[in-house]
KETORLUM-597474 format. One line per 10 residues: number of its first residue (from 1); for each residue z, x, y of N, C-alpha, C. Coordinates in steps of 0.2 Angstrom, whole numbers. Atoms other than C-alpha are relative to their C-alpha. Last residue first. Layout:
<atoms>
NUM) Z,X,Y,Z,X,Y,Z,X,Y  ...
</atoms>
This chain:
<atoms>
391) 4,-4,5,-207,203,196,2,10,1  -7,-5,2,-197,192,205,-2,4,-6  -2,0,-5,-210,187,219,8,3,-3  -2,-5,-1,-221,186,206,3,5,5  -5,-2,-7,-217,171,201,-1,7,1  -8,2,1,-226,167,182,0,2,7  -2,-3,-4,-244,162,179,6,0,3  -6,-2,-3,-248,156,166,3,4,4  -6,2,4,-265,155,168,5,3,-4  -5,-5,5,-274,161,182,4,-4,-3
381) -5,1,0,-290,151,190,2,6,-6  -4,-3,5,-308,149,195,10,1,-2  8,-3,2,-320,135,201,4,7,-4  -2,-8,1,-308,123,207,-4,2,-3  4,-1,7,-314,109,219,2,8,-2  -1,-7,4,-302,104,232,-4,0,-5  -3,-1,7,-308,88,238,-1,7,-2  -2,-9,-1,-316,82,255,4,-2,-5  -6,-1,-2,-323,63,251,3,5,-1  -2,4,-7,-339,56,250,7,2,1
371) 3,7,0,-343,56,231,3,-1,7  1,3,6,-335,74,231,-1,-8,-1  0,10,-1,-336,83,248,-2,-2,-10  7,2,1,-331,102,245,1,-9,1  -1,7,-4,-315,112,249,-9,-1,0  5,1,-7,-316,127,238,-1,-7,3  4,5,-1,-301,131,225,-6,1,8  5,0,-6,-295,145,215,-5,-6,3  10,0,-3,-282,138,203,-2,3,8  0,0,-6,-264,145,198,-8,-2,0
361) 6,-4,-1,-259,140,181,-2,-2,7  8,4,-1,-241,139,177,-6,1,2  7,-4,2,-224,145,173,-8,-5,0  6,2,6,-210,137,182,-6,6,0  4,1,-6,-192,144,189,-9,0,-6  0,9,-1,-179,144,176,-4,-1,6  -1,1,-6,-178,165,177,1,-9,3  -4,-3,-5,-174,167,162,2,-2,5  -7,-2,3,-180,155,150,6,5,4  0,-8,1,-196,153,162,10,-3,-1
351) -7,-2,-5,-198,132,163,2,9,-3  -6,-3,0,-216,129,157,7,2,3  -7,-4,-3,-231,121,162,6,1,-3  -7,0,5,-248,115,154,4,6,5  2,-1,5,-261,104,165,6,4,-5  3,-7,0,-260,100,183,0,5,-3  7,3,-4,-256,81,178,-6,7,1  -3,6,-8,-243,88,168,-9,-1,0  7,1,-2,-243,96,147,-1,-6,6  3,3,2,-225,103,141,-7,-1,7
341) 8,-2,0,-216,118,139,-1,-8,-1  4,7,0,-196,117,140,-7,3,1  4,1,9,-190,135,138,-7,-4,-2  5,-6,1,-174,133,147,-5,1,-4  4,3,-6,-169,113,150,-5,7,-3  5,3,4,-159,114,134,-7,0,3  1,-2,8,-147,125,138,-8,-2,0  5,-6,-1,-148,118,157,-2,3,-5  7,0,-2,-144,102,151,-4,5,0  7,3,3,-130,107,141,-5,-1,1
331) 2,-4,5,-121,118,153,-5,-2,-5  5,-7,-4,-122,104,167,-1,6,-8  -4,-4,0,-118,87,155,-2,8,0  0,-3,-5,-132,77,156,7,4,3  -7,-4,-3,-129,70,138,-3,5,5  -1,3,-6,-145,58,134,7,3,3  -5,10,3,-144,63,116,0,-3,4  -8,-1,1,-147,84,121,2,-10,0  -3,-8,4,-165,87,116,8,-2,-1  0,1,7,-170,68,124,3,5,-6
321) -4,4,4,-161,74,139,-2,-4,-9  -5,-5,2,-171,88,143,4,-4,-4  2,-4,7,-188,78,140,6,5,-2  1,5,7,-183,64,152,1,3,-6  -4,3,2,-177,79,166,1,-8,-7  -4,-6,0,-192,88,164,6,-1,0  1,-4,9,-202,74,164,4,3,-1  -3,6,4,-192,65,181,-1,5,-8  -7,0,0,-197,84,188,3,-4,-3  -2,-4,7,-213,82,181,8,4,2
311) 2,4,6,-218,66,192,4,5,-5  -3,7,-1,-210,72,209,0,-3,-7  -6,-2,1,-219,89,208,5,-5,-2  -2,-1,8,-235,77,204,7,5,-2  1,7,4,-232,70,221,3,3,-8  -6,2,1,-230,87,229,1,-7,-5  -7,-3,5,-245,92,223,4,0,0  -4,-6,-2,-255,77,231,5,4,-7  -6,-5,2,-257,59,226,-4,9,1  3,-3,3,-268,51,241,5,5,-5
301) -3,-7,3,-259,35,246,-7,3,-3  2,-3,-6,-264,18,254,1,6,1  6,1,0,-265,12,235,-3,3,7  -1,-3,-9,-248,18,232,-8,-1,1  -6,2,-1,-246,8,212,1,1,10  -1,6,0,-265,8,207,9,-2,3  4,6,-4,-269,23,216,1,-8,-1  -4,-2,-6,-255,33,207,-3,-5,5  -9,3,-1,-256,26,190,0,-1,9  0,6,1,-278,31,191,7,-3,1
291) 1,1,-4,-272,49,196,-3,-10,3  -5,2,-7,-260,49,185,-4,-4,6  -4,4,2,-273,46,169,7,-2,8  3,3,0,-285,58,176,3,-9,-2  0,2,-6,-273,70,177,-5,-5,1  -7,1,-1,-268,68,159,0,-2,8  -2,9,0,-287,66,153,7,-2,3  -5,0,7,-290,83,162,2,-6,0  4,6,5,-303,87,176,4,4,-4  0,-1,3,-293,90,193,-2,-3,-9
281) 4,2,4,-299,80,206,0,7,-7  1,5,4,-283,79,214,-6,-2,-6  5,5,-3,-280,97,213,-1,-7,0  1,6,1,-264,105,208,-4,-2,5  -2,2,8,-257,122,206,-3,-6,-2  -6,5,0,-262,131,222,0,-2,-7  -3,-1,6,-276,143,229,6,-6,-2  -10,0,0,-285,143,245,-1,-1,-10  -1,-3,4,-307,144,249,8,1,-2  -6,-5,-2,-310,136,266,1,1,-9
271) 1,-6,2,-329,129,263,6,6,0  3,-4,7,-327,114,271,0,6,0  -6,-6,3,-309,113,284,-6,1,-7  -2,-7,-2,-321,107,298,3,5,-6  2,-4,5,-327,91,288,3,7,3  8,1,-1,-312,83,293,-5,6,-1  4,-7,-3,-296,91,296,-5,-2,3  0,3,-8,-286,72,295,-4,8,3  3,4,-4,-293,69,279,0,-2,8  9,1,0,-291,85,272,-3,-4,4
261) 4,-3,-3,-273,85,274,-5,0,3  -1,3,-5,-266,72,265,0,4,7  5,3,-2,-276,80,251,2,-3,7  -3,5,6,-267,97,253,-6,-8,1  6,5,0,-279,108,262,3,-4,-6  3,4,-5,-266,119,269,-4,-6,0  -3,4,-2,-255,118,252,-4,-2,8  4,7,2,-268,127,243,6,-6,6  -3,5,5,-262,143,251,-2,-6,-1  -10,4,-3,-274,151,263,1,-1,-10
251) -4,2,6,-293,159,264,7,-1,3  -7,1,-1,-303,157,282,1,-1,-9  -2,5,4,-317,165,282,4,0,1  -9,-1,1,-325,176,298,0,-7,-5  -2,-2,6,-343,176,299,5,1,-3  1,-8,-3,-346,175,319,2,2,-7  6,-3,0,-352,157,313,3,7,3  4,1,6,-334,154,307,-8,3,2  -2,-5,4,-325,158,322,-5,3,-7  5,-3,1,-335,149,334,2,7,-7
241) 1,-5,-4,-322,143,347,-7,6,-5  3,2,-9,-324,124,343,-2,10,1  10,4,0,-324,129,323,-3,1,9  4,-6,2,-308,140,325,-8,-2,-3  2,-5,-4,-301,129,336,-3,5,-4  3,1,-5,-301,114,323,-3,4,5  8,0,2,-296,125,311,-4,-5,3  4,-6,0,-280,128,320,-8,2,-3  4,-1,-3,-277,110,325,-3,10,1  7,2,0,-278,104,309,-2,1,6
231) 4,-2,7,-265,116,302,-8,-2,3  3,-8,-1,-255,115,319,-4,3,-5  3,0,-5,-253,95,319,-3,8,0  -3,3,-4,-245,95,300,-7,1,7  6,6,-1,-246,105,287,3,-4,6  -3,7,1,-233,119,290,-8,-4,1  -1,1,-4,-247,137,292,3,-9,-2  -6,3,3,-249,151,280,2,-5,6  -2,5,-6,-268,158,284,4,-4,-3  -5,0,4,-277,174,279,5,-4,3
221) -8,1,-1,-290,175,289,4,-2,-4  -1,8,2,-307,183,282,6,1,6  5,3,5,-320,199,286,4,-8,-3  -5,0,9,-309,202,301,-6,-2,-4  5,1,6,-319,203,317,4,2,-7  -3,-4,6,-302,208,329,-7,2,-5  0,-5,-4,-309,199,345,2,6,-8  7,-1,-1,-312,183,336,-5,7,4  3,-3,5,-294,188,329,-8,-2,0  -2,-7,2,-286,189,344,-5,-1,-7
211) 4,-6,-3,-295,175,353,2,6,-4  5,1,1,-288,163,338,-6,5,4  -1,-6,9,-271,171,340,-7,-2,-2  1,-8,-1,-272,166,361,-2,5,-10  6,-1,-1,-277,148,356,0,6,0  5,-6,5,-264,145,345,-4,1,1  5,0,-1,-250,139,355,-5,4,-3  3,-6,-5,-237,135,348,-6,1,2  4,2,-7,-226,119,345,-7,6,4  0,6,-3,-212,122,332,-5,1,6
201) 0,7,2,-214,135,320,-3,-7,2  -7,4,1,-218,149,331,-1,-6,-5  1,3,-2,-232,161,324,5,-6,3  -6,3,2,-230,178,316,1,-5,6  -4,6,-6,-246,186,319,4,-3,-4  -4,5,4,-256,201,309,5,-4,6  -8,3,-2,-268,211,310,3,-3,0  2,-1,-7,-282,221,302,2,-1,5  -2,4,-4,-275,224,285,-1,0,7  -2,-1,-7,-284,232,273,0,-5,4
191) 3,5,-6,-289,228,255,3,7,6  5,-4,-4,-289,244,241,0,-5,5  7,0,1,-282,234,228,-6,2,4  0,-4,5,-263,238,233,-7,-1,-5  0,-5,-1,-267,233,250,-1,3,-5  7,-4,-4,-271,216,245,-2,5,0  5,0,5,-257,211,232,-5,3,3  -1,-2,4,-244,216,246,-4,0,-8  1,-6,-1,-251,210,259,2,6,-7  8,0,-3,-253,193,253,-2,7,0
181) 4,-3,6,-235,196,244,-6,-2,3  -1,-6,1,-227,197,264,-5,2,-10  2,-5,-6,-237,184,272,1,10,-4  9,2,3,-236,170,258,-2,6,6  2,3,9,-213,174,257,-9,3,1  -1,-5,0,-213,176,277,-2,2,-7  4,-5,-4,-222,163,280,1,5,-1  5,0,4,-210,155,267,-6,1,2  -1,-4,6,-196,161,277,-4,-3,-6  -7,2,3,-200,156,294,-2,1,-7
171) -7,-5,-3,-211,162,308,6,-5,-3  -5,3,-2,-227,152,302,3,5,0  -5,5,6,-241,165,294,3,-4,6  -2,6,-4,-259,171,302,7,-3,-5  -6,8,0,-264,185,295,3,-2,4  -5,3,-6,-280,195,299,6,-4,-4  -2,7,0,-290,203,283,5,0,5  -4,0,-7,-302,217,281,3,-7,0  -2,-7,-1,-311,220,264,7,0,4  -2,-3,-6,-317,204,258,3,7,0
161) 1,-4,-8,-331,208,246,2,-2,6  8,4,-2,-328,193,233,0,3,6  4,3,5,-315,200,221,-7,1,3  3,-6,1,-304,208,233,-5,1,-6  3,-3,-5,-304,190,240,-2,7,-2  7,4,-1,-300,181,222,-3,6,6  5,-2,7,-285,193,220,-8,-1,1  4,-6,-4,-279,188,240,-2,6,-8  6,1,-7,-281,170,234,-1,9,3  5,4,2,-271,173,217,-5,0,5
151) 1,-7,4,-253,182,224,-10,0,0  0,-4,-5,-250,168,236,-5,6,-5  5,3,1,-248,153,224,-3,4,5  4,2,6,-235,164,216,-6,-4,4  5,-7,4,-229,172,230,-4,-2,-5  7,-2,-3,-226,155,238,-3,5,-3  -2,-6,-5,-216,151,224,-6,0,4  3,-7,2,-220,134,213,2,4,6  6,2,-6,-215,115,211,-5,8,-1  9,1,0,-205,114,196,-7,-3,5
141) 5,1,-5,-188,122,200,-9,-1,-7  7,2,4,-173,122,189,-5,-1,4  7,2,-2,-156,126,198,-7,2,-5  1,4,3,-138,128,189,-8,-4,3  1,-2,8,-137,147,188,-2,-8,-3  -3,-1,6,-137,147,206,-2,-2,-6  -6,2,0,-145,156,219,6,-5,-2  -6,-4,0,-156,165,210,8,-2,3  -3,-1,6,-167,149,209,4,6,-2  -4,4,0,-171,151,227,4,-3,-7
131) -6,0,2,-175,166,228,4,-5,-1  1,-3,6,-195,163,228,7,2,-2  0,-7,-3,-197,152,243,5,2,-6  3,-3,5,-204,136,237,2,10,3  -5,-7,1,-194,122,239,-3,5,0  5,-1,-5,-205,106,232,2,9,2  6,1,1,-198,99,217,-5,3,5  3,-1,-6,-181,108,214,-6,-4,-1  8,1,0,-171,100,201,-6,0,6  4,0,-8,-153,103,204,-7,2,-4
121) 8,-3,1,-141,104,187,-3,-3,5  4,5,0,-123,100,191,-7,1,0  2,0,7,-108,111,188,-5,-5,-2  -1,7,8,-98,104,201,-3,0,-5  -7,5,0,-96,122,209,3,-6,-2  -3,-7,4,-114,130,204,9,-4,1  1,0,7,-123,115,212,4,4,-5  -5,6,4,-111,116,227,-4,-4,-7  -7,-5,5,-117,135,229,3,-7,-1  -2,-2,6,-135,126,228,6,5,-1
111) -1,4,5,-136,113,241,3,6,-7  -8,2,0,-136,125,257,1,-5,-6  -5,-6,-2,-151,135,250,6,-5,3  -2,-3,7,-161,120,242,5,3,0  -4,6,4,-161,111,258,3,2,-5  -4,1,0,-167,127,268,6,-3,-3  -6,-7,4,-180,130,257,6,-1,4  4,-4,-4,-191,112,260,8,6,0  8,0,-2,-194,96,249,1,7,5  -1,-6,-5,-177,97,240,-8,2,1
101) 4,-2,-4,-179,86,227,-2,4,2  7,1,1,-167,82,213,0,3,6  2,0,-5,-147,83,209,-8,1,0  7,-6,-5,-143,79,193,0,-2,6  1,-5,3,-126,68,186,-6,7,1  6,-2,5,-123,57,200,0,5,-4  -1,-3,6,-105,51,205,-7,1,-3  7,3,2,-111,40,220,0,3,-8  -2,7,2,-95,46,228,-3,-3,-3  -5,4,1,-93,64,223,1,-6,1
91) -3,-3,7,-108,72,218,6,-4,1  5,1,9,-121,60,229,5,2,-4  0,6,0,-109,62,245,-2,-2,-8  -8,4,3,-106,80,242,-1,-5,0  0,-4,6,-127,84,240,8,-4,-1  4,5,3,-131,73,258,4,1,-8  -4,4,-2,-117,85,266,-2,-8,-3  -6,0,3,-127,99,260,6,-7,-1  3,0,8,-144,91,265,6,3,-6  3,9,4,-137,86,283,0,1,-8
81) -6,3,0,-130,104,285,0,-8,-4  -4,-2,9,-147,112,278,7,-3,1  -7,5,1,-157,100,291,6,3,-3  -4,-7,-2,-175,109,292,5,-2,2  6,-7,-1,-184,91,286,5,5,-1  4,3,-9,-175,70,291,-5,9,0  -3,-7,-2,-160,76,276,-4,0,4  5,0,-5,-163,57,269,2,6,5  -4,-3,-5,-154,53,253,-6,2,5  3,-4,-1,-162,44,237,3,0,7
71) -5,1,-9,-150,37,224,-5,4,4  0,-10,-7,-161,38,209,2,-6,5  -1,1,-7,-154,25,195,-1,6,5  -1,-4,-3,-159,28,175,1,-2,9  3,3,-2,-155,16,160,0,5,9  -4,3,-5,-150,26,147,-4,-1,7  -5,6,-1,-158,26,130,4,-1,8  -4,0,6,-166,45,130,5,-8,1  -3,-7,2,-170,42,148,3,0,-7  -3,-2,5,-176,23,155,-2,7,-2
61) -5,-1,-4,-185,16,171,8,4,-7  -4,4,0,-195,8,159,5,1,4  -4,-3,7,-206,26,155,7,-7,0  4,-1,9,-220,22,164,3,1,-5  1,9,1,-209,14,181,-4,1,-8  -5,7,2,-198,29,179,-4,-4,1  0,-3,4,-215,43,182,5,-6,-5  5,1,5,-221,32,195,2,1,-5  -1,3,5,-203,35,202,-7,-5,-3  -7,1,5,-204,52,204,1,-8,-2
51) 1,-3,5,-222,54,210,6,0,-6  3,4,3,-218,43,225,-1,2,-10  -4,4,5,-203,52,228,-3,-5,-2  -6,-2,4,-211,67,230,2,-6,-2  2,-1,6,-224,60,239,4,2,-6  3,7,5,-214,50,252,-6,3,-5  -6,3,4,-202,66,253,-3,-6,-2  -4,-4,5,-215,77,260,3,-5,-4  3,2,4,-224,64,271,2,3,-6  -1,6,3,-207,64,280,-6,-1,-5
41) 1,-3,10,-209,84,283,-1,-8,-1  6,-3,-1,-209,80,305,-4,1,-9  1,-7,-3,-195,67,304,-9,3,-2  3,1,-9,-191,55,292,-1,8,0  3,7,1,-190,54,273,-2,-1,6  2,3,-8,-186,71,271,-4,-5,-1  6,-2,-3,-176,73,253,-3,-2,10  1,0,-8,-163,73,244,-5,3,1  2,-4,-1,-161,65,226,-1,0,7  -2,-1,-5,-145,60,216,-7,3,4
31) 3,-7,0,-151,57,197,2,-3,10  3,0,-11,-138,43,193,-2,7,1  -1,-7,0,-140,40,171,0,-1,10  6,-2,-3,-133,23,167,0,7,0  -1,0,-6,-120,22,155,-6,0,3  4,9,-1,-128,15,137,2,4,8  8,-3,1,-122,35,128,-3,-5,6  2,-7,-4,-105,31,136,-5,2,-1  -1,0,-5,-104,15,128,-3,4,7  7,4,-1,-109,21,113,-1,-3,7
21) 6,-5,-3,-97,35,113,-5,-5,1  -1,0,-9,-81,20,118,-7,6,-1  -1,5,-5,-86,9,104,-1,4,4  8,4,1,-89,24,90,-1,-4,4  4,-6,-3,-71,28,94,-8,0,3  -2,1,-9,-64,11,94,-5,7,0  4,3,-3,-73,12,76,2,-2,7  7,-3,-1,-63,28,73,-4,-5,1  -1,-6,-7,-47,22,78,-5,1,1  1,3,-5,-50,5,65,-1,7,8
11) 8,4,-2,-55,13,53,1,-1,6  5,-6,-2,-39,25,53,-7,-1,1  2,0,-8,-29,10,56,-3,7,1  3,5,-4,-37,4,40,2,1,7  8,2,0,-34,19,30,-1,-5,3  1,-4,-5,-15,20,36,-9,1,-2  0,3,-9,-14,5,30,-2,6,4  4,4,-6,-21,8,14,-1,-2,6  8,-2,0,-13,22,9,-4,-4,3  -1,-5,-5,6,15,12,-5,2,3
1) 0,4,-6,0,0,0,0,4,6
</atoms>
């Protein structure tokens, strides 16, 4: 009789048990993400977070069994207090288990010593200045480095008889980032630098750096500039003042001729030559498949890089948690996260084991009209290509 009882409240402990983990499997999942919603970057954070909850609307809004909730914050651009201040709110009173976004490197940089302190994995989607995953042990990025989409363009040029090249960067630390490995793949392949400009962020005038370099005759310019008004009005000026017929190319980062770029250059930006990870008209049934989801869901939208940052960041956290039971618990995610390999819109990517910064294929693209409408066309590329800005 003794035996039995305590057999039955030994069922009974263990069915409470089984009660309270199943429970806990069922909780929702809160992915916390911050981003620029206003302000000057705001198109930033409406791709990003278009491409994140596309990704939730095909997958049920659901993660290995749990039903997922993005908290989405508003850090307005170059804010790191806000973006910090955003970070405690999310971990402490909204209790979210990941951190997401972070469309521009300040963000990343004040959010990640309180990633490392509550012990919560941060999924960078945008971010791209090269140390930022050294800052702590619980950051994951799948956007890309500037060096990394940097390295590739000034490959191509000593490829295609440029010799001489001007740079043109913003005067902030991912100009510094596309400024400093520019020069540094170039020279080391026999280029030569003929000069170089370090531009204000906010408001400059860019007609004297357009007389410097029509006066300079560079064989290219090499050109790192925030999208926005100064992107389209430096290629603007450089049509009006005649840049181009004096023979001067302009190569860049792919991010100048994003698509929600393009259409505000116009044709001025044909024949610019850049680098980056993701086309729209990239041909593969995966991205072929987004890009139809995306038009039918944001119709007055063009998906973009950041976009599908936004889509393989949710991946990336869907695919982690499958590994680990839906247990978003920091050490175990990250375990699991390192490693991860699978197949995006802009084809197959990797999270580097070490360094947790992604591995991917850099395209060389040419801005061309395709059925009527400017479009990166890519023509060559480097795959897997890893950071090498920590190389």
């Amino acid at each position: 009789m003794e035996f039995r009882k305590h057999f039955a409240l030994l069922a009974v402990a263990l069915g409470a048990s089984v009660v309270s983990l199943s429970v806990a499997a069922v909780e929702p999942l809160k992915i916390g993400m911050i981003l620029p919603m206003s302000g000057p970057f705001a198109s930033y954070g409406k791709q990003i977070e278009h491409g994140a909850r596309l990704y939730l609307q095909e997958h049920n809004n659901t993660f290995a069994g749990r039903k997922v909730e993005l908290i989405v914050k508003d850090d307005t651009g170059v804010a790191p207090e806000i973006s910090k201040r955003a970070a405690q709110e999310l971990v402490v009173k909204d209790k979210v288990e990941i951190l997401a976004g972070f469309g521009l490197t300040p963000s990343a940089f004040a959010v990640a010593p309180l990633a490392t302190q509550a012990k919560t994995p941060m999924v960078v989607m945008n971010a791209a200045s090269s140390s930022i995953t050294t800052k702590s042990d619980y950051v994951l990025r799948v956007s890309h480095t500037l060096p990394q989409i940097t390295a590739p363009i000034a490959s191509w040029a000593l490829k295609n008889n440029i010799k001489k090249v001007f740079t043109l960067v913003a005067d902030y630390g991912p100009g510094h980032d596309a400024e400093t490995q520019f020069k540094k793949t170039f020279t080391a392949g026999g280029g030569e630098i003929v000069g170089e400009v370090r531009t204000p962020v906010k408001s400059p005038d860019l007609a004297p750096f357009l007389q410097k370099i029509k006066d300079v005759k560079p064989d290219a310019v090499f050109l790192f500039l925030p999208p926005g008004e100064q992107t389209v009005g430096f290629i603007k000026g450089f049509a009006e003042r005649g840049l181009a017929k004096a023979g001067i190319r302009i190569i860049a980062t792919g991010d100048l001729t994003e698509e929600d770029q393009l259409d505000a250059m116009g044709d001025n930006a044909l024949g610019i030559i850049n680098s980056l990870q993701y086309s729209e008209v990239h041909n593969s049934p995966e991205n072929k498949a987004y890009t139809a989801a995306y038009y039918k869901a944001y119709p007055k939208d063009r998906p973009n890089y950041m976009s599908v940052s936004g889509y393989d960041g949710m991946q990336l956290i869907a695919k982690t948690l499958e590994k680990t039971g839906g247990d978003a618990n920091g050490a175990k995610f990250m375990a699991a996260a390192k490693g991860m390999a699978w197949v995006s819109p802009r084809g197959a990517i990797s999270i580097d084991a070490e360094t947790r910064d992604i591995v991917q294929t850099i395209y060389v693209r040419k801005v061309e009209k395709v059925g009527g409408k400017l479009q990166n066309v890519e023509f060559d590329q480097i795959a897997n290509f890893k950071d090498p800005g920590k190389q």
